[in-house]
C-alpha positions in Angstrom: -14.5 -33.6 9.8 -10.8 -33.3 11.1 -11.1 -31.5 14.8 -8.3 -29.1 15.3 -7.1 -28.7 18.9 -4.7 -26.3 19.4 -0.9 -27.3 21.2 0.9 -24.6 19.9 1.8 -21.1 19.3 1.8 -21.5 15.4 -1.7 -24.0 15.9 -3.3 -21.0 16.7 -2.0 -18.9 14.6 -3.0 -21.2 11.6 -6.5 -21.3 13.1 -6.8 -17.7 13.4 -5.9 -17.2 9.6 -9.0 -18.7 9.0 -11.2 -16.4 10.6 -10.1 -14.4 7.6 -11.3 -15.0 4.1 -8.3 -15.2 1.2 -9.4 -11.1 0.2 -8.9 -9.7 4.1 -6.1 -11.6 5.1 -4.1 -10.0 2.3 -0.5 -11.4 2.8 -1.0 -14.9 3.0 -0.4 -17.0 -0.5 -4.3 -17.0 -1.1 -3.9 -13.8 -2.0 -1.1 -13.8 -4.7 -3.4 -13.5 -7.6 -5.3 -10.3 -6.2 -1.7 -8.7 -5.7 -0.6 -10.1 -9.6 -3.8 -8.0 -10.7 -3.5 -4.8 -8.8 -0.2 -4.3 -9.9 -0.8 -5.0 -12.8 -3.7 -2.3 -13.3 -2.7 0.6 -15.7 -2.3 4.0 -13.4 -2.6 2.1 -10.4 -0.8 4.2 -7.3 1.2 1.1 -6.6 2.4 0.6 -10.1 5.1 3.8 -10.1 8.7 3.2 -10.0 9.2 6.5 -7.6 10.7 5.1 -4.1 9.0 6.1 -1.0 9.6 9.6 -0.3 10.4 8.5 3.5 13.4 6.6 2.7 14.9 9.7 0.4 13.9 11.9 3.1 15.5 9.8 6.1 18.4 9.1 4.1 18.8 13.1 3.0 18.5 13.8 6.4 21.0 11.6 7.8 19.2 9.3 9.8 19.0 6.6 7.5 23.0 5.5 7.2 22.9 3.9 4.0 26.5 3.9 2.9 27.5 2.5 6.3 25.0 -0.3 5.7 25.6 -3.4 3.3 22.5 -5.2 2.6 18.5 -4.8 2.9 15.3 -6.6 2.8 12.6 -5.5 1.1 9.2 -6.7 2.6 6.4 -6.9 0.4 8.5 -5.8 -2.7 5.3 -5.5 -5.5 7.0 -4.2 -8.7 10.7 -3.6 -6.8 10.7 0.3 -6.8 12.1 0.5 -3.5 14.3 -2.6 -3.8 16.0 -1.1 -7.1 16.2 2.8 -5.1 18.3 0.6 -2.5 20.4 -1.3 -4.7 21.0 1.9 -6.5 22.2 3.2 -3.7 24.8 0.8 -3.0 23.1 -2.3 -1.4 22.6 -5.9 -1.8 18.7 -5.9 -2.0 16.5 -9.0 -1.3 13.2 -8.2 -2.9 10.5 -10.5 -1.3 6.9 -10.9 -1.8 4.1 -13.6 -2.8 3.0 -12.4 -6.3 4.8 -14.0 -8.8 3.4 -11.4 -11.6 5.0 -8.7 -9.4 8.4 -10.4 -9.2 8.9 -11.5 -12.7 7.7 -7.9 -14.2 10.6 -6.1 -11.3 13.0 -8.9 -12.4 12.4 -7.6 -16.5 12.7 -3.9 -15.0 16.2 -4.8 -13.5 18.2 -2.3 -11.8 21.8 -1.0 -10.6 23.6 -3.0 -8.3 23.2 -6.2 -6.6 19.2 -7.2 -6.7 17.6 -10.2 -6.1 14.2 -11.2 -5.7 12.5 -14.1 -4.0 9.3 -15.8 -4.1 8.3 -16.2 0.2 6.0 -15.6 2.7 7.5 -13.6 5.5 5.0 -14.5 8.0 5.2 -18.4 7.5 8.7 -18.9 5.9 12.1 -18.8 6.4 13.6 -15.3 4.5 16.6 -16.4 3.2 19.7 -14.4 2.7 19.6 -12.6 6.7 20.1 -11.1 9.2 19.7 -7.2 7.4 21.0 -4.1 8.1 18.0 -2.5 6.6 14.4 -4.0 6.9 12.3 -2.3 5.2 8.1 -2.5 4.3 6.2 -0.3 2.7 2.5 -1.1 2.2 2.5 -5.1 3.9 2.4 -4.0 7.9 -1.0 -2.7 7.5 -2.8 -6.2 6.0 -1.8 -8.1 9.0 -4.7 -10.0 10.6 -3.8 -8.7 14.2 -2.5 -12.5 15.1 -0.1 -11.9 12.5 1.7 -9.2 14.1 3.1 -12.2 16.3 4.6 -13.8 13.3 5.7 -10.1 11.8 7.5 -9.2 14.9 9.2 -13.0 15.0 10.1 -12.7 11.0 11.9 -9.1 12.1 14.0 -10.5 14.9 15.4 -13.1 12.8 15.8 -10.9 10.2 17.3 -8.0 11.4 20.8 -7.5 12.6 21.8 -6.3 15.9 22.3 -2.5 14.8 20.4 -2.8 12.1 17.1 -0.4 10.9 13.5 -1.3 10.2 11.4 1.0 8.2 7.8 0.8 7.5 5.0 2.9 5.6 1.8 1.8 7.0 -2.1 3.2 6.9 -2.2 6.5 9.2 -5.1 6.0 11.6 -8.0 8.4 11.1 -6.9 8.5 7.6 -6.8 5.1 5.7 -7.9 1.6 7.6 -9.9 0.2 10.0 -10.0 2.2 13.5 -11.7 -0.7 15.1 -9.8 -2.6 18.3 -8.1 -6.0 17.9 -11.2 -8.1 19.1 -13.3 -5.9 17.5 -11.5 -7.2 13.9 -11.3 -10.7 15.1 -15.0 -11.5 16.0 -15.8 -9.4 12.6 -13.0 -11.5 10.7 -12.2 -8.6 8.0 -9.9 -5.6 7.8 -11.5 -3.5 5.3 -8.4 -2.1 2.8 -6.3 -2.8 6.2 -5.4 -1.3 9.4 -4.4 2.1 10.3 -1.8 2.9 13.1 -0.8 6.2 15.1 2.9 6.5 15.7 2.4 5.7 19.2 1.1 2.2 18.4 3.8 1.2 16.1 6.0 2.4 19.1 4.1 0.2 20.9 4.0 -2.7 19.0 8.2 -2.5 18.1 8.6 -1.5 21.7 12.0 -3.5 21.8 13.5 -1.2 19.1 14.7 2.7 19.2 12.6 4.8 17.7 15.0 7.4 15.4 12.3 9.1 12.9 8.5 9.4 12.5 5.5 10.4 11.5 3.8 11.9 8.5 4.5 10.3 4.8 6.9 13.6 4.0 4.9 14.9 0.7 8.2 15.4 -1.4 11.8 14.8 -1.4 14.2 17.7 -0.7 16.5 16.8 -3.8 13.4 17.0 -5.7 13.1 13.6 -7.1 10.3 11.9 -7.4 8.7 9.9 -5.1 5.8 7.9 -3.7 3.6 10.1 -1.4 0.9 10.0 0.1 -1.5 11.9 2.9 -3.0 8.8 4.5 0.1 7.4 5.1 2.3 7.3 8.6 6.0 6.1 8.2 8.5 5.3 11.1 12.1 4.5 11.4 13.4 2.2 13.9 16.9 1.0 15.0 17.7 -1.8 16.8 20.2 -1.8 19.6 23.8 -3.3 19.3 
Protein backbone atom coordinates (compact mmCIF):
# COMPACT_ATOMS: atom_id res chain seq x y z
CA UNK A 1 0.00 0.00 0.00
CA UNK A 2 1.22 3.55 -1.18
CA UNK A 3 0.94 5.90 2.12
CA UNK A 4 -0.21 9.32 1.14
CA UNK A 5 1.14 12.21 3.32
CA UNK A 6 -0.21 15.37 2.62
CA UNK A 7 2.40 18.60 1.54
CA UNK A 8 0.04 20.51 -0.19
CA UNK A 9 -3.12 22.45 -0.69
CA UNK A 10 -4.18 20.28 -3.71
CA UNK A 11 -2.76 16.84 -1.67
CA UNK A 12 -5.56 17.37 0.40
CA UNK A 13 -7.83 18.20 -1.68
CA UNK A 14 -7.23 14.91 -3.76
CA UNK A 15 -7.51 13.07 -0.50
CA UNK A 16 -10.66 14.50 0.47
CA UNK A 17 -12.33 13.54 -2.98
CA UNK A 18 -11.99 10.24 -1.72
CA UNK A 19 -14.07 10.40 1.14
CA UNK A 20 -16.67 10.67 -1.56
CA UNK A 21 -17.75 7.76 -3.66
CA UNK A 22 -17.88 8.39 -7.80
CA UNK A 23 -22.20 8.89 -7.30
CA UNK A 24 -21.76 11.87 -4.31
CA UNK A 25 -18.93 13.62 -5.52
CA UNK A 26 -20.90 14.38 -8.67
CA UNK A 27 -18.52 16.69 -10.65
CA UNK A 28 -15.45 14.91 -10.74
CA UNK A 29 -14.79 12.66 -14.14
CA UNK A 30 -16.03 9.48 -12.32
CA UNK A 31 -19.12 10.76 -12.74
CA UNK A 32 -19.41 11.52 -16.57
CA UNK A 33 -21.38 8.52 -17.36
CA UNK A 34 -24.16 9.10 -14.60
CA UNK A 35 -24.47 12.79 -16.26
CA UNK A 36 -24.38 11.05 -20.16
CA UNK A 37 -27.51 8.99 -18.77
CA UNK A 38 -29.55 11.58 -16.98
CA UNK A 39 -29.54 13.74 -19.77
CA UNK A 40 -30.21 11.54 -21.77
CA UNK A 41 -33.55 10.34 -19.97
CA UNK A 42 -36.78 11.13 -22.06
CA UNK A 43 -38.75 14.06 -19.92
CA UNK A 44 -36.02 14.54 -17.70
CA UNK A 45 -36.25 18.30 -16.13
CA UNK A 46 -32.72 18.82 -17.17
CA UNK A 47 -33.22 17.68 -20.76
CA UNK A 48 -35.34 21.12 -21.95
CA UNK A 49 -33.80 23.59 -24.08
CA UNK A 50 -35.69 26.69 -22.06
CA UNK A 51 -32.71 28.88 -20.52
CA UNK A 52 -32.96 29.62 -16.87
CA UNK A 53 -35.57 31.98 -16.16
CA UNK A 54 -32.91 33.98 -13.83
CA UNK A 55 -30.76 34.91 -16.58
CA UNK A 56 -33.97 36.32 -18.83
CA UNK A 57 -35.15 37.89 -15.79
CA UNK A 58 -31.75 39.56 -14.74
CA UNK A 59 -31.09 40.49 -18.14
CA UNK A 60 -34.99 42.00 -18.67
CA UNK A 61 -34.37 43.82 -15.69
CA UNK A 62 -31.21 45.38 -16.48
CA UNK A 63 -28.93 44.04 -14.16
CA UNK A 64 -27.45 41.58 -16.25
CA UNK A 65 -25.53 43.92 -19.07
CA UNK A 66 -25.31 41.52 -21.76
CA UNK A 67 -24.79 43.70 -24.75
CA UNK A 68 -21.96 45.48 -23.00
CA UNK A 69 -20.38 42.10 -22.33
CA UNK A 70 -18.43 40.01 -24.95
CA UNK A 71 -17.89 36.51 -23.98
CA UNK A 72 -19.23 33.80 -21.21
CA UNK A 73 -18.57 30.66 -19.65
CA UNK A 74 -20.90 28.26 -19.12
CA UNK A 75 -20.20 25.92 -16.05
CA UNK A 76 -21.58 22.64 -16.07
CA UNK A 77 -23.13 23.18 -19.68
CA UNK A 78 -25.29 19.49 -19.80
CA UNK A 79 -27.21 19.69 -23.19
CA UNK A 80 -26.06 23.75 -23.90
CA UNK A 81 -29.51 25.50 -23.26
CA UNK A 82 -28.06 28.22 -21.55
CA UNK A 83 -24.81 28.35 -23.61
CA UNK A 84 -26.94 28.66 -26.93
CA UNK A 85 -29.58 31.45 -24.95
CA UNK A 86 -26.03 33.42 -24.51
CA UNK A 87 -24.65 33.04 -27.80
CA UNK A 88 -28.00 34.00 -29.11
CA UNK A 89 -27.81 36.85 -27.46
CA UNK A 90 -24.75 38.11 -28.76
CA UNK A 91 -21.83 36.27 -26.95
CA UNK A 92 -18.95 34.13 -27.49
CA UNK A 93 -20.04 31.08 -25.32
CA UNK A 94 -17.59 28.43 -23.87
CA UNK A 95 -19.86 25.51 -23.01
CA UNK A 96 -17.92 23.29 -20.39
CA UNK A 97 -18.76 20.14 -18.71
CA UNK A 98 -17.40 16.39 -18.16
CA UNK A 99 -20.10 14.33 -20.09
CA UNK A 100 -19.18 13.74 -23.35
CA UNK A 101 -22.90 12.50 -24.30
CA UNK A 102 -24.03 15.93 -23.14
CA UNK A 103 -21.57 17.86 -25.35
CA UNK A 104 -21.78 15.97 -28.47
CA UNK A 105 -25.86 15.91 -28.47
CA UNK A 106 -25.52 20.36 -27.68
CA UNK A 107 -22.82 20.36 -30.39
CA UNK A 108 -25.71 18.42 -33.00
CA UNK A 109 -28.31 21.02 -31.49
CA UNK A 110 -26.02 23.94 -32.64
CA UNK A 111 -27.04 27.38 -32.11
CA UNK A 112 -26.77 31.29 -33.19
CA UNK A 113 -23.63 32.85 -32.71
CA UNK A 114 -20.32 32.01 -31.65
CA UNK A 115 -20.54 28.58 -29.47
CA UNK A 116 -18.06 26.26 -28.47
CA UNK A 117 -17.99 23.57 -26.21
CA UNK A 118 -15.22 21.85 -24.30
CA UNK A 119 -14.53 18.68 -22.69
CA UNK A 120 -12.91 19.91 -18.83
CA UNK A 121 -13.13 19.70 -15.40
CA UNK A 122 -13.44 23.11 -13.83
CA UNK A 123 -12.37 22.10 -10.48
CA UNK A 124 -9.05 20.26 -11.53
CA UNK A 125 -8.22 21.80 -14.99
CA UNK A 126 -7.20 24.74 -16.64
CA UNK A 127 -10.68 26.38 -18.54
CA UNK A 128 -9.33 27.51 -21.57
CA UNK A 129 -10.50 30.45 -23.43
CA UNK A 130 -10.54 33.14 -20.09
CA UNK A 131 -10.85 35.46 -18.14
CA UNK A 132 -15.12 35.94 -18.78
CA UNK A 133 -17.22 38.61 -18.59
CA UNK A 134 -19.95 36.36 -17.65
CA UNK A 135 -19.54 33.18 -15.50
CA UNK A 136 -22.27 31.49 -15.24
CA UNK A 137 -23.54 27.83 -13.48
CA UNK A 138 -26.59 26.57 -13.24
CA UNK A 139 -27.10 23.23 -11.42
CA UNK A 140 -22.92 22.27 -10.71
CA UNK A 141 -22.33 24.69 -7.39
CA UNK A 142 -24.56 22.51 -5.43
CA UNK A 143 -22.53 18.83 -6.06
CA UNK A 144 -19.48 20.26 -4.57
CA UNK A 145 -17.99 18.10 -1.89
CA UNK A 146 -17.47 21.10 0.59
CA UNK A 147 -13.44 20.83 -0.08
CA UNK A 148 -14.32 21.60 -3.47
CA UNK A 149 -15.60 25.00 -2.90
CA UNK A 150 -11.77 25.81 -2.54
CA UNK A 151 -11.07 24.70 -5.91
CA UNK A 152 -14.62 26.43 -7.21
CA UNK A 153 -13.74 29.67 -5.84
CA UNK A 154 -9.94 29.34 -7.33
CA UNK A 155 -11.37 28.19 -10.95
CA UNK A 156 -13.71 31.65 -10.66
CA UNK A 157 -10.86 34.00 -9.99
CA UNK A 158 -8.94 32.86 -12.83
CA UNK A 159 -11.75 32.81 -14.82
CA UNK A 160 -13.54 35.81 -14.35
CA UNK A 161 -12.53 39.23 -15.43
CA UNK A 162 -12.14 42.17 -13.27
CA UNK A 163 -15.77 43.69 -13.89
CA UNK A 164 -17.05 40.76 -14.88
CA UNK A 165 -20.45 38.73 -13.46
CA UNK A 166 -20.91 35.35 -11.94
CA UNK A 167 -24.29 33.76 -11.88
CA UNK A 168 -25.31 30.66 -10.30
CA UNK A 169 -28.63 28.52 -9.81
CA UNK A 170 -28.04 26.30 -6.90
CA UNK A 171 -30.36 23.94 -4.40
CA UNK A 172 -32.38 26.48 -2.00
CA UNK A 173 -31.86 25.35 1.57
CA UNK A 174 -34.95 23.92 3.22
CA UNK A 175 -36.07 23.04 -0.15
CA UNK A 176 -33.79 20.71 -2.22
CA UNK A 177 -30.27 19.31 -0.57
CA UNK A 178 -28.63 18.39 2.36
CA UNK A 179 -29.12 20.97 5.44
CA UNK A 180 -26.35 19.17 7.24
CA UNK A 181 -22.96 21.35 8.40
CA UNK A 182 -19.72 20.93 6.49
CA UNK A 183 -18.14 18.30 9.06
CA UNK A 184 -21.32 16.90 9.39
CA UNK A 185 -21.04 15.88 5.28
CA UNK A 186 -17.41 15.07 5.54
CA UNK A 187 -17.40 12.41 8.41
CA UNK A 188 -20.71 11.00 6.53
CA UNK A 189 -18.78 11.27 3.04
CA UNK A 190 -22.14 11.83 0.88
CA UNK A 191 -24.27 14.77 -0.23
CA UNK A 192 -27.54 13.16 -0.91
CA UNK A 193 -28.85 14.90 -4.50
CA UNK A 194 -26.48 17.84 -3.25
CA UNK A 195 -26.31 20.76 -1.07
CA UNK A 196 -28.67 23.50 -0.46
CA UNK A 197 -27.64 27.14 0.25
CA UNK A 198 -29.52 30.34 1.71
CA UNK A 199 -28.64 33.55 -0.02
CA UNK A 200 -26.73 34.61 2.82
CA UNK A 201 -24.32 31.65 2.51
CA UNK A 202 -23.52 32.14 -1.09
CA UNK A 203 -22.83 35.81 0.08
CA UNK A 204 -20.69 34.31 2.34
CA UNK A 205 -18.95 32.00 0.49
CA UNK A 206 -18.34 34.77 -2.74
CA UNK A 207 -17.73 37.31 -0.04
CA UNK A 208 -15.02 39.03 -2.31
CA UNK A 209 -17.63 39.77 -4.95
CA UNK A 210 -20.80 42.44 -5.07
CA UNK A 211 -23.70 41.05 -4.66
CA UNK A 212 -26.25 42.83 -7.50
CA UNK A 213 -29.43 40.35 -7.58
CA UNK A 214 -30.84 37.45 -5.55
CA UNK A 215 -32.97 35.07 -4.36
CA UNK A 216 -35.85 33.06 -5.41
CA UNK A 217 -35.71 30.95 -8.97
CA UNK A 218 -38.25 33.84 -10.62
CA UNK A 219 -41.16 31.25 -11.76
CA UNK A 220 -41.48 32.87 -15.31
CA UNK A 221 -40.00 35.33 -17.54
CA UNK A 222 -41.66 38.76 -18.05
CA UNK A 223 -41.41 38.50 -22.06
CA UNK A 224 -43.17 35.33 -21.64
CA UNK A 225 -40.71 32.94 -23.01
CA UNK A 226 -40.13 29.93 -21.78
CA UNK A 227 -37.89 28.98 -19.29
CA UNK A 228 -36.40 26.68 -16.81
CA UNK A 229 -38.01 27.16 -13.29
CA UNK A 230 -38.14 25.80 -10.51
CA UNK A 231 -39.37 26.31 -6.57
CA UNK A 232 -36.45 24.58 -4.92
CA UNK A 233 -34.14 26.57 -6.52
CA UNK A 234 -32.20 29.88 -5.13
CA UNK A 235 -30.28 32.00 -7.85
CA UNK A 236 -27.72 34.91 -7.21
CA UNK A 237 -25.99 37.37 -9.31
CA UNK A 238 -22.61 38.60 -8.51
CA UNK A 239 -20.20 41.23 -9.88
CA UNK A 240 -16.87 41.55 -9.42
CA UNK A 241 -15.10 44.80 -8.77
CA UNK A 242 -12.96 46.65 -11.39
Amino acid sequence: MVRVRVATVEDLLDLLDGVFDARADATSRAAAAHWDEVLARPGHPLAVDAPDASLVSWYDEGVLPLPDLRTALDVGCGLGRNSRWLAHAGLAVTGADIAPGALARARELGGAGTLRYVDVDVLREPVPGGPFDLVYDSGCFHHLAPHRRISYRATLAASLAPGGYFGLCTFAAGRMGADDDDATLLRAGALGEGVGYTLQELQDVFADLELVAGGPMPRAAGNGQDVFSHDFLVAALFRRPA
